[in-house]
C-alpha positions as CSV (number, residue, x, y, z in Angstrom):
1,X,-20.0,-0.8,-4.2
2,X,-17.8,-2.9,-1.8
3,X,-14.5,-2.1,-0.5
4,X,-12.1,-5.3,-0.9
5,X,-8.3,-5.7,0.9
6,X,-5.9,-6.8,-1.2
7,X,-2.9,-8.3,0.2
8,X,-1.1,-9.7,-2.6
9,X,0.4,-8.4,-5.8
10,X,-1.2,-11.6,-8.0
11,X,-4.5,-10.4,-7.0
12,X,-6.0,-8.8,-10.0
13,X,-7.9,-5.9,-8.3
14,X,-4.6,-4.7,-7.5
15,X,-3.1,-4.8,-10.7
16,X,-6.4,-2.8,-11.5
17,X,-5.6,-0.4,-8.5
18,X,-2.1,-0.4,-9.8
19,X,-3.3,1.0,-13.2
20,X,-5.5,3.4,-11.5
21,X,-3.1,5.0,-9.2
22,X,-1.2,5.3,-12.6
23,X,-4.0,7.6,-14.4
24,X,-3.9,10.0,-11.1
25,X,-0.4,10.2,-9.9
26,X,2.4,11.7,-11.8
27,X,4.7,8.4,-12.8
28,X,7.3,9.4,-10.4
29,X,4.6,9.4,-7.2
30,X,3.8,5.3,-8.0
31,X,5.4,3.0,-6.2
32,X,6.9,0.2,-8.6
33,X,4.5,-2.9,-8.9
34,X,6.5,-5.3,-7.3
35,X,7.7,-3.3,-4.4
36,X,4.1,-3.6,-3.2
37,X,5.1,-6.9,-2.4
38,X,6.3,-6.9,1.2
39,X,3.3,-4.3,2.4
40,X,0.8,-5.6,1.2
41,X,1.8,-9.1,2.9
42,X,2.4,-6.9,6.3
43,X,-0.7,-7.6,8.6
44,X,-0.4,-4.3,10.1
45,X,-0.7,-2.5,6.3
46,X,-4.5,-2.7,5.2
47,X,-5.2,-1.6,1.7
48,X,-9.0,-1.7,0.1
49,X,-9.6,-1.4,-3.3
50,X,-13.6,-0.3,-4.0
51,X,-15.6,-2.5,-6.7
52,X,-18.1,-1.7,-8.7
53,X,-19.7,-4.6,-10.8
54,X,-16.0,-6.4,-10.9
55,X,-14.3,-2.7,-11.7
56,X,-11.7,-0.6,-9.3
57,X,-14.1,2.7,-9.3
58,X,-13.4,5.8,-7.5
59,X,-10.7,7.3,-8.5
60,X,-10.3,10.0,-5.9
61,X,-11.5,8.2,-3.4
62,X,-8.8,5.6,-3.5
63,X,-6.4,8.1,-3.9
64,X,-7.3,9.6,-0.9
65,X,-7.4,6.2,1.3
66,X,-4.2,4.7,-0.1
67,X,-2.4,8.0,0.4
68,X,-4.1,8.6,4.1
69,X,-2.7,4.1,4.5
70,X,0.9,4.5,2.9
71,X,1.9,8.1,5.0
């Protein structure tokens, strides 16, 4: 398993990452696709998606990192 930054919304991992966070969090708790934009471009925002074999695995584990990142 590796843990990749993303730091663009036309990356596919974090379209993947995007789906993933939709499967845990209620709807509501998701920010919108394209207001990931402007953080993920931010230098001082780091977000790592973990990849298994080309997948976004770990479902509570990147909920716990993005959540610990984005507070």
């Amino acid at each position: 398993m590796e843990f990749i930054r993303v730091n663009n919304i036309e990356d596919p991992l974090f379209a993947k990452m995007h789906n993933l966070l939709g499967e845990i969090f209620p709807p509501e708790e998701v920010l919108e696709f394209e207001l990931w934009k402007e953080p993920l471009e931010d230098p001082s925002i780091r977000v790592f998606v973990a990849v298994h074999e080309g997948e976004v695995v770990g479902r509570r584990n990147i909920a716990i990192i993005l959540t610990g990142i984005l507070r």
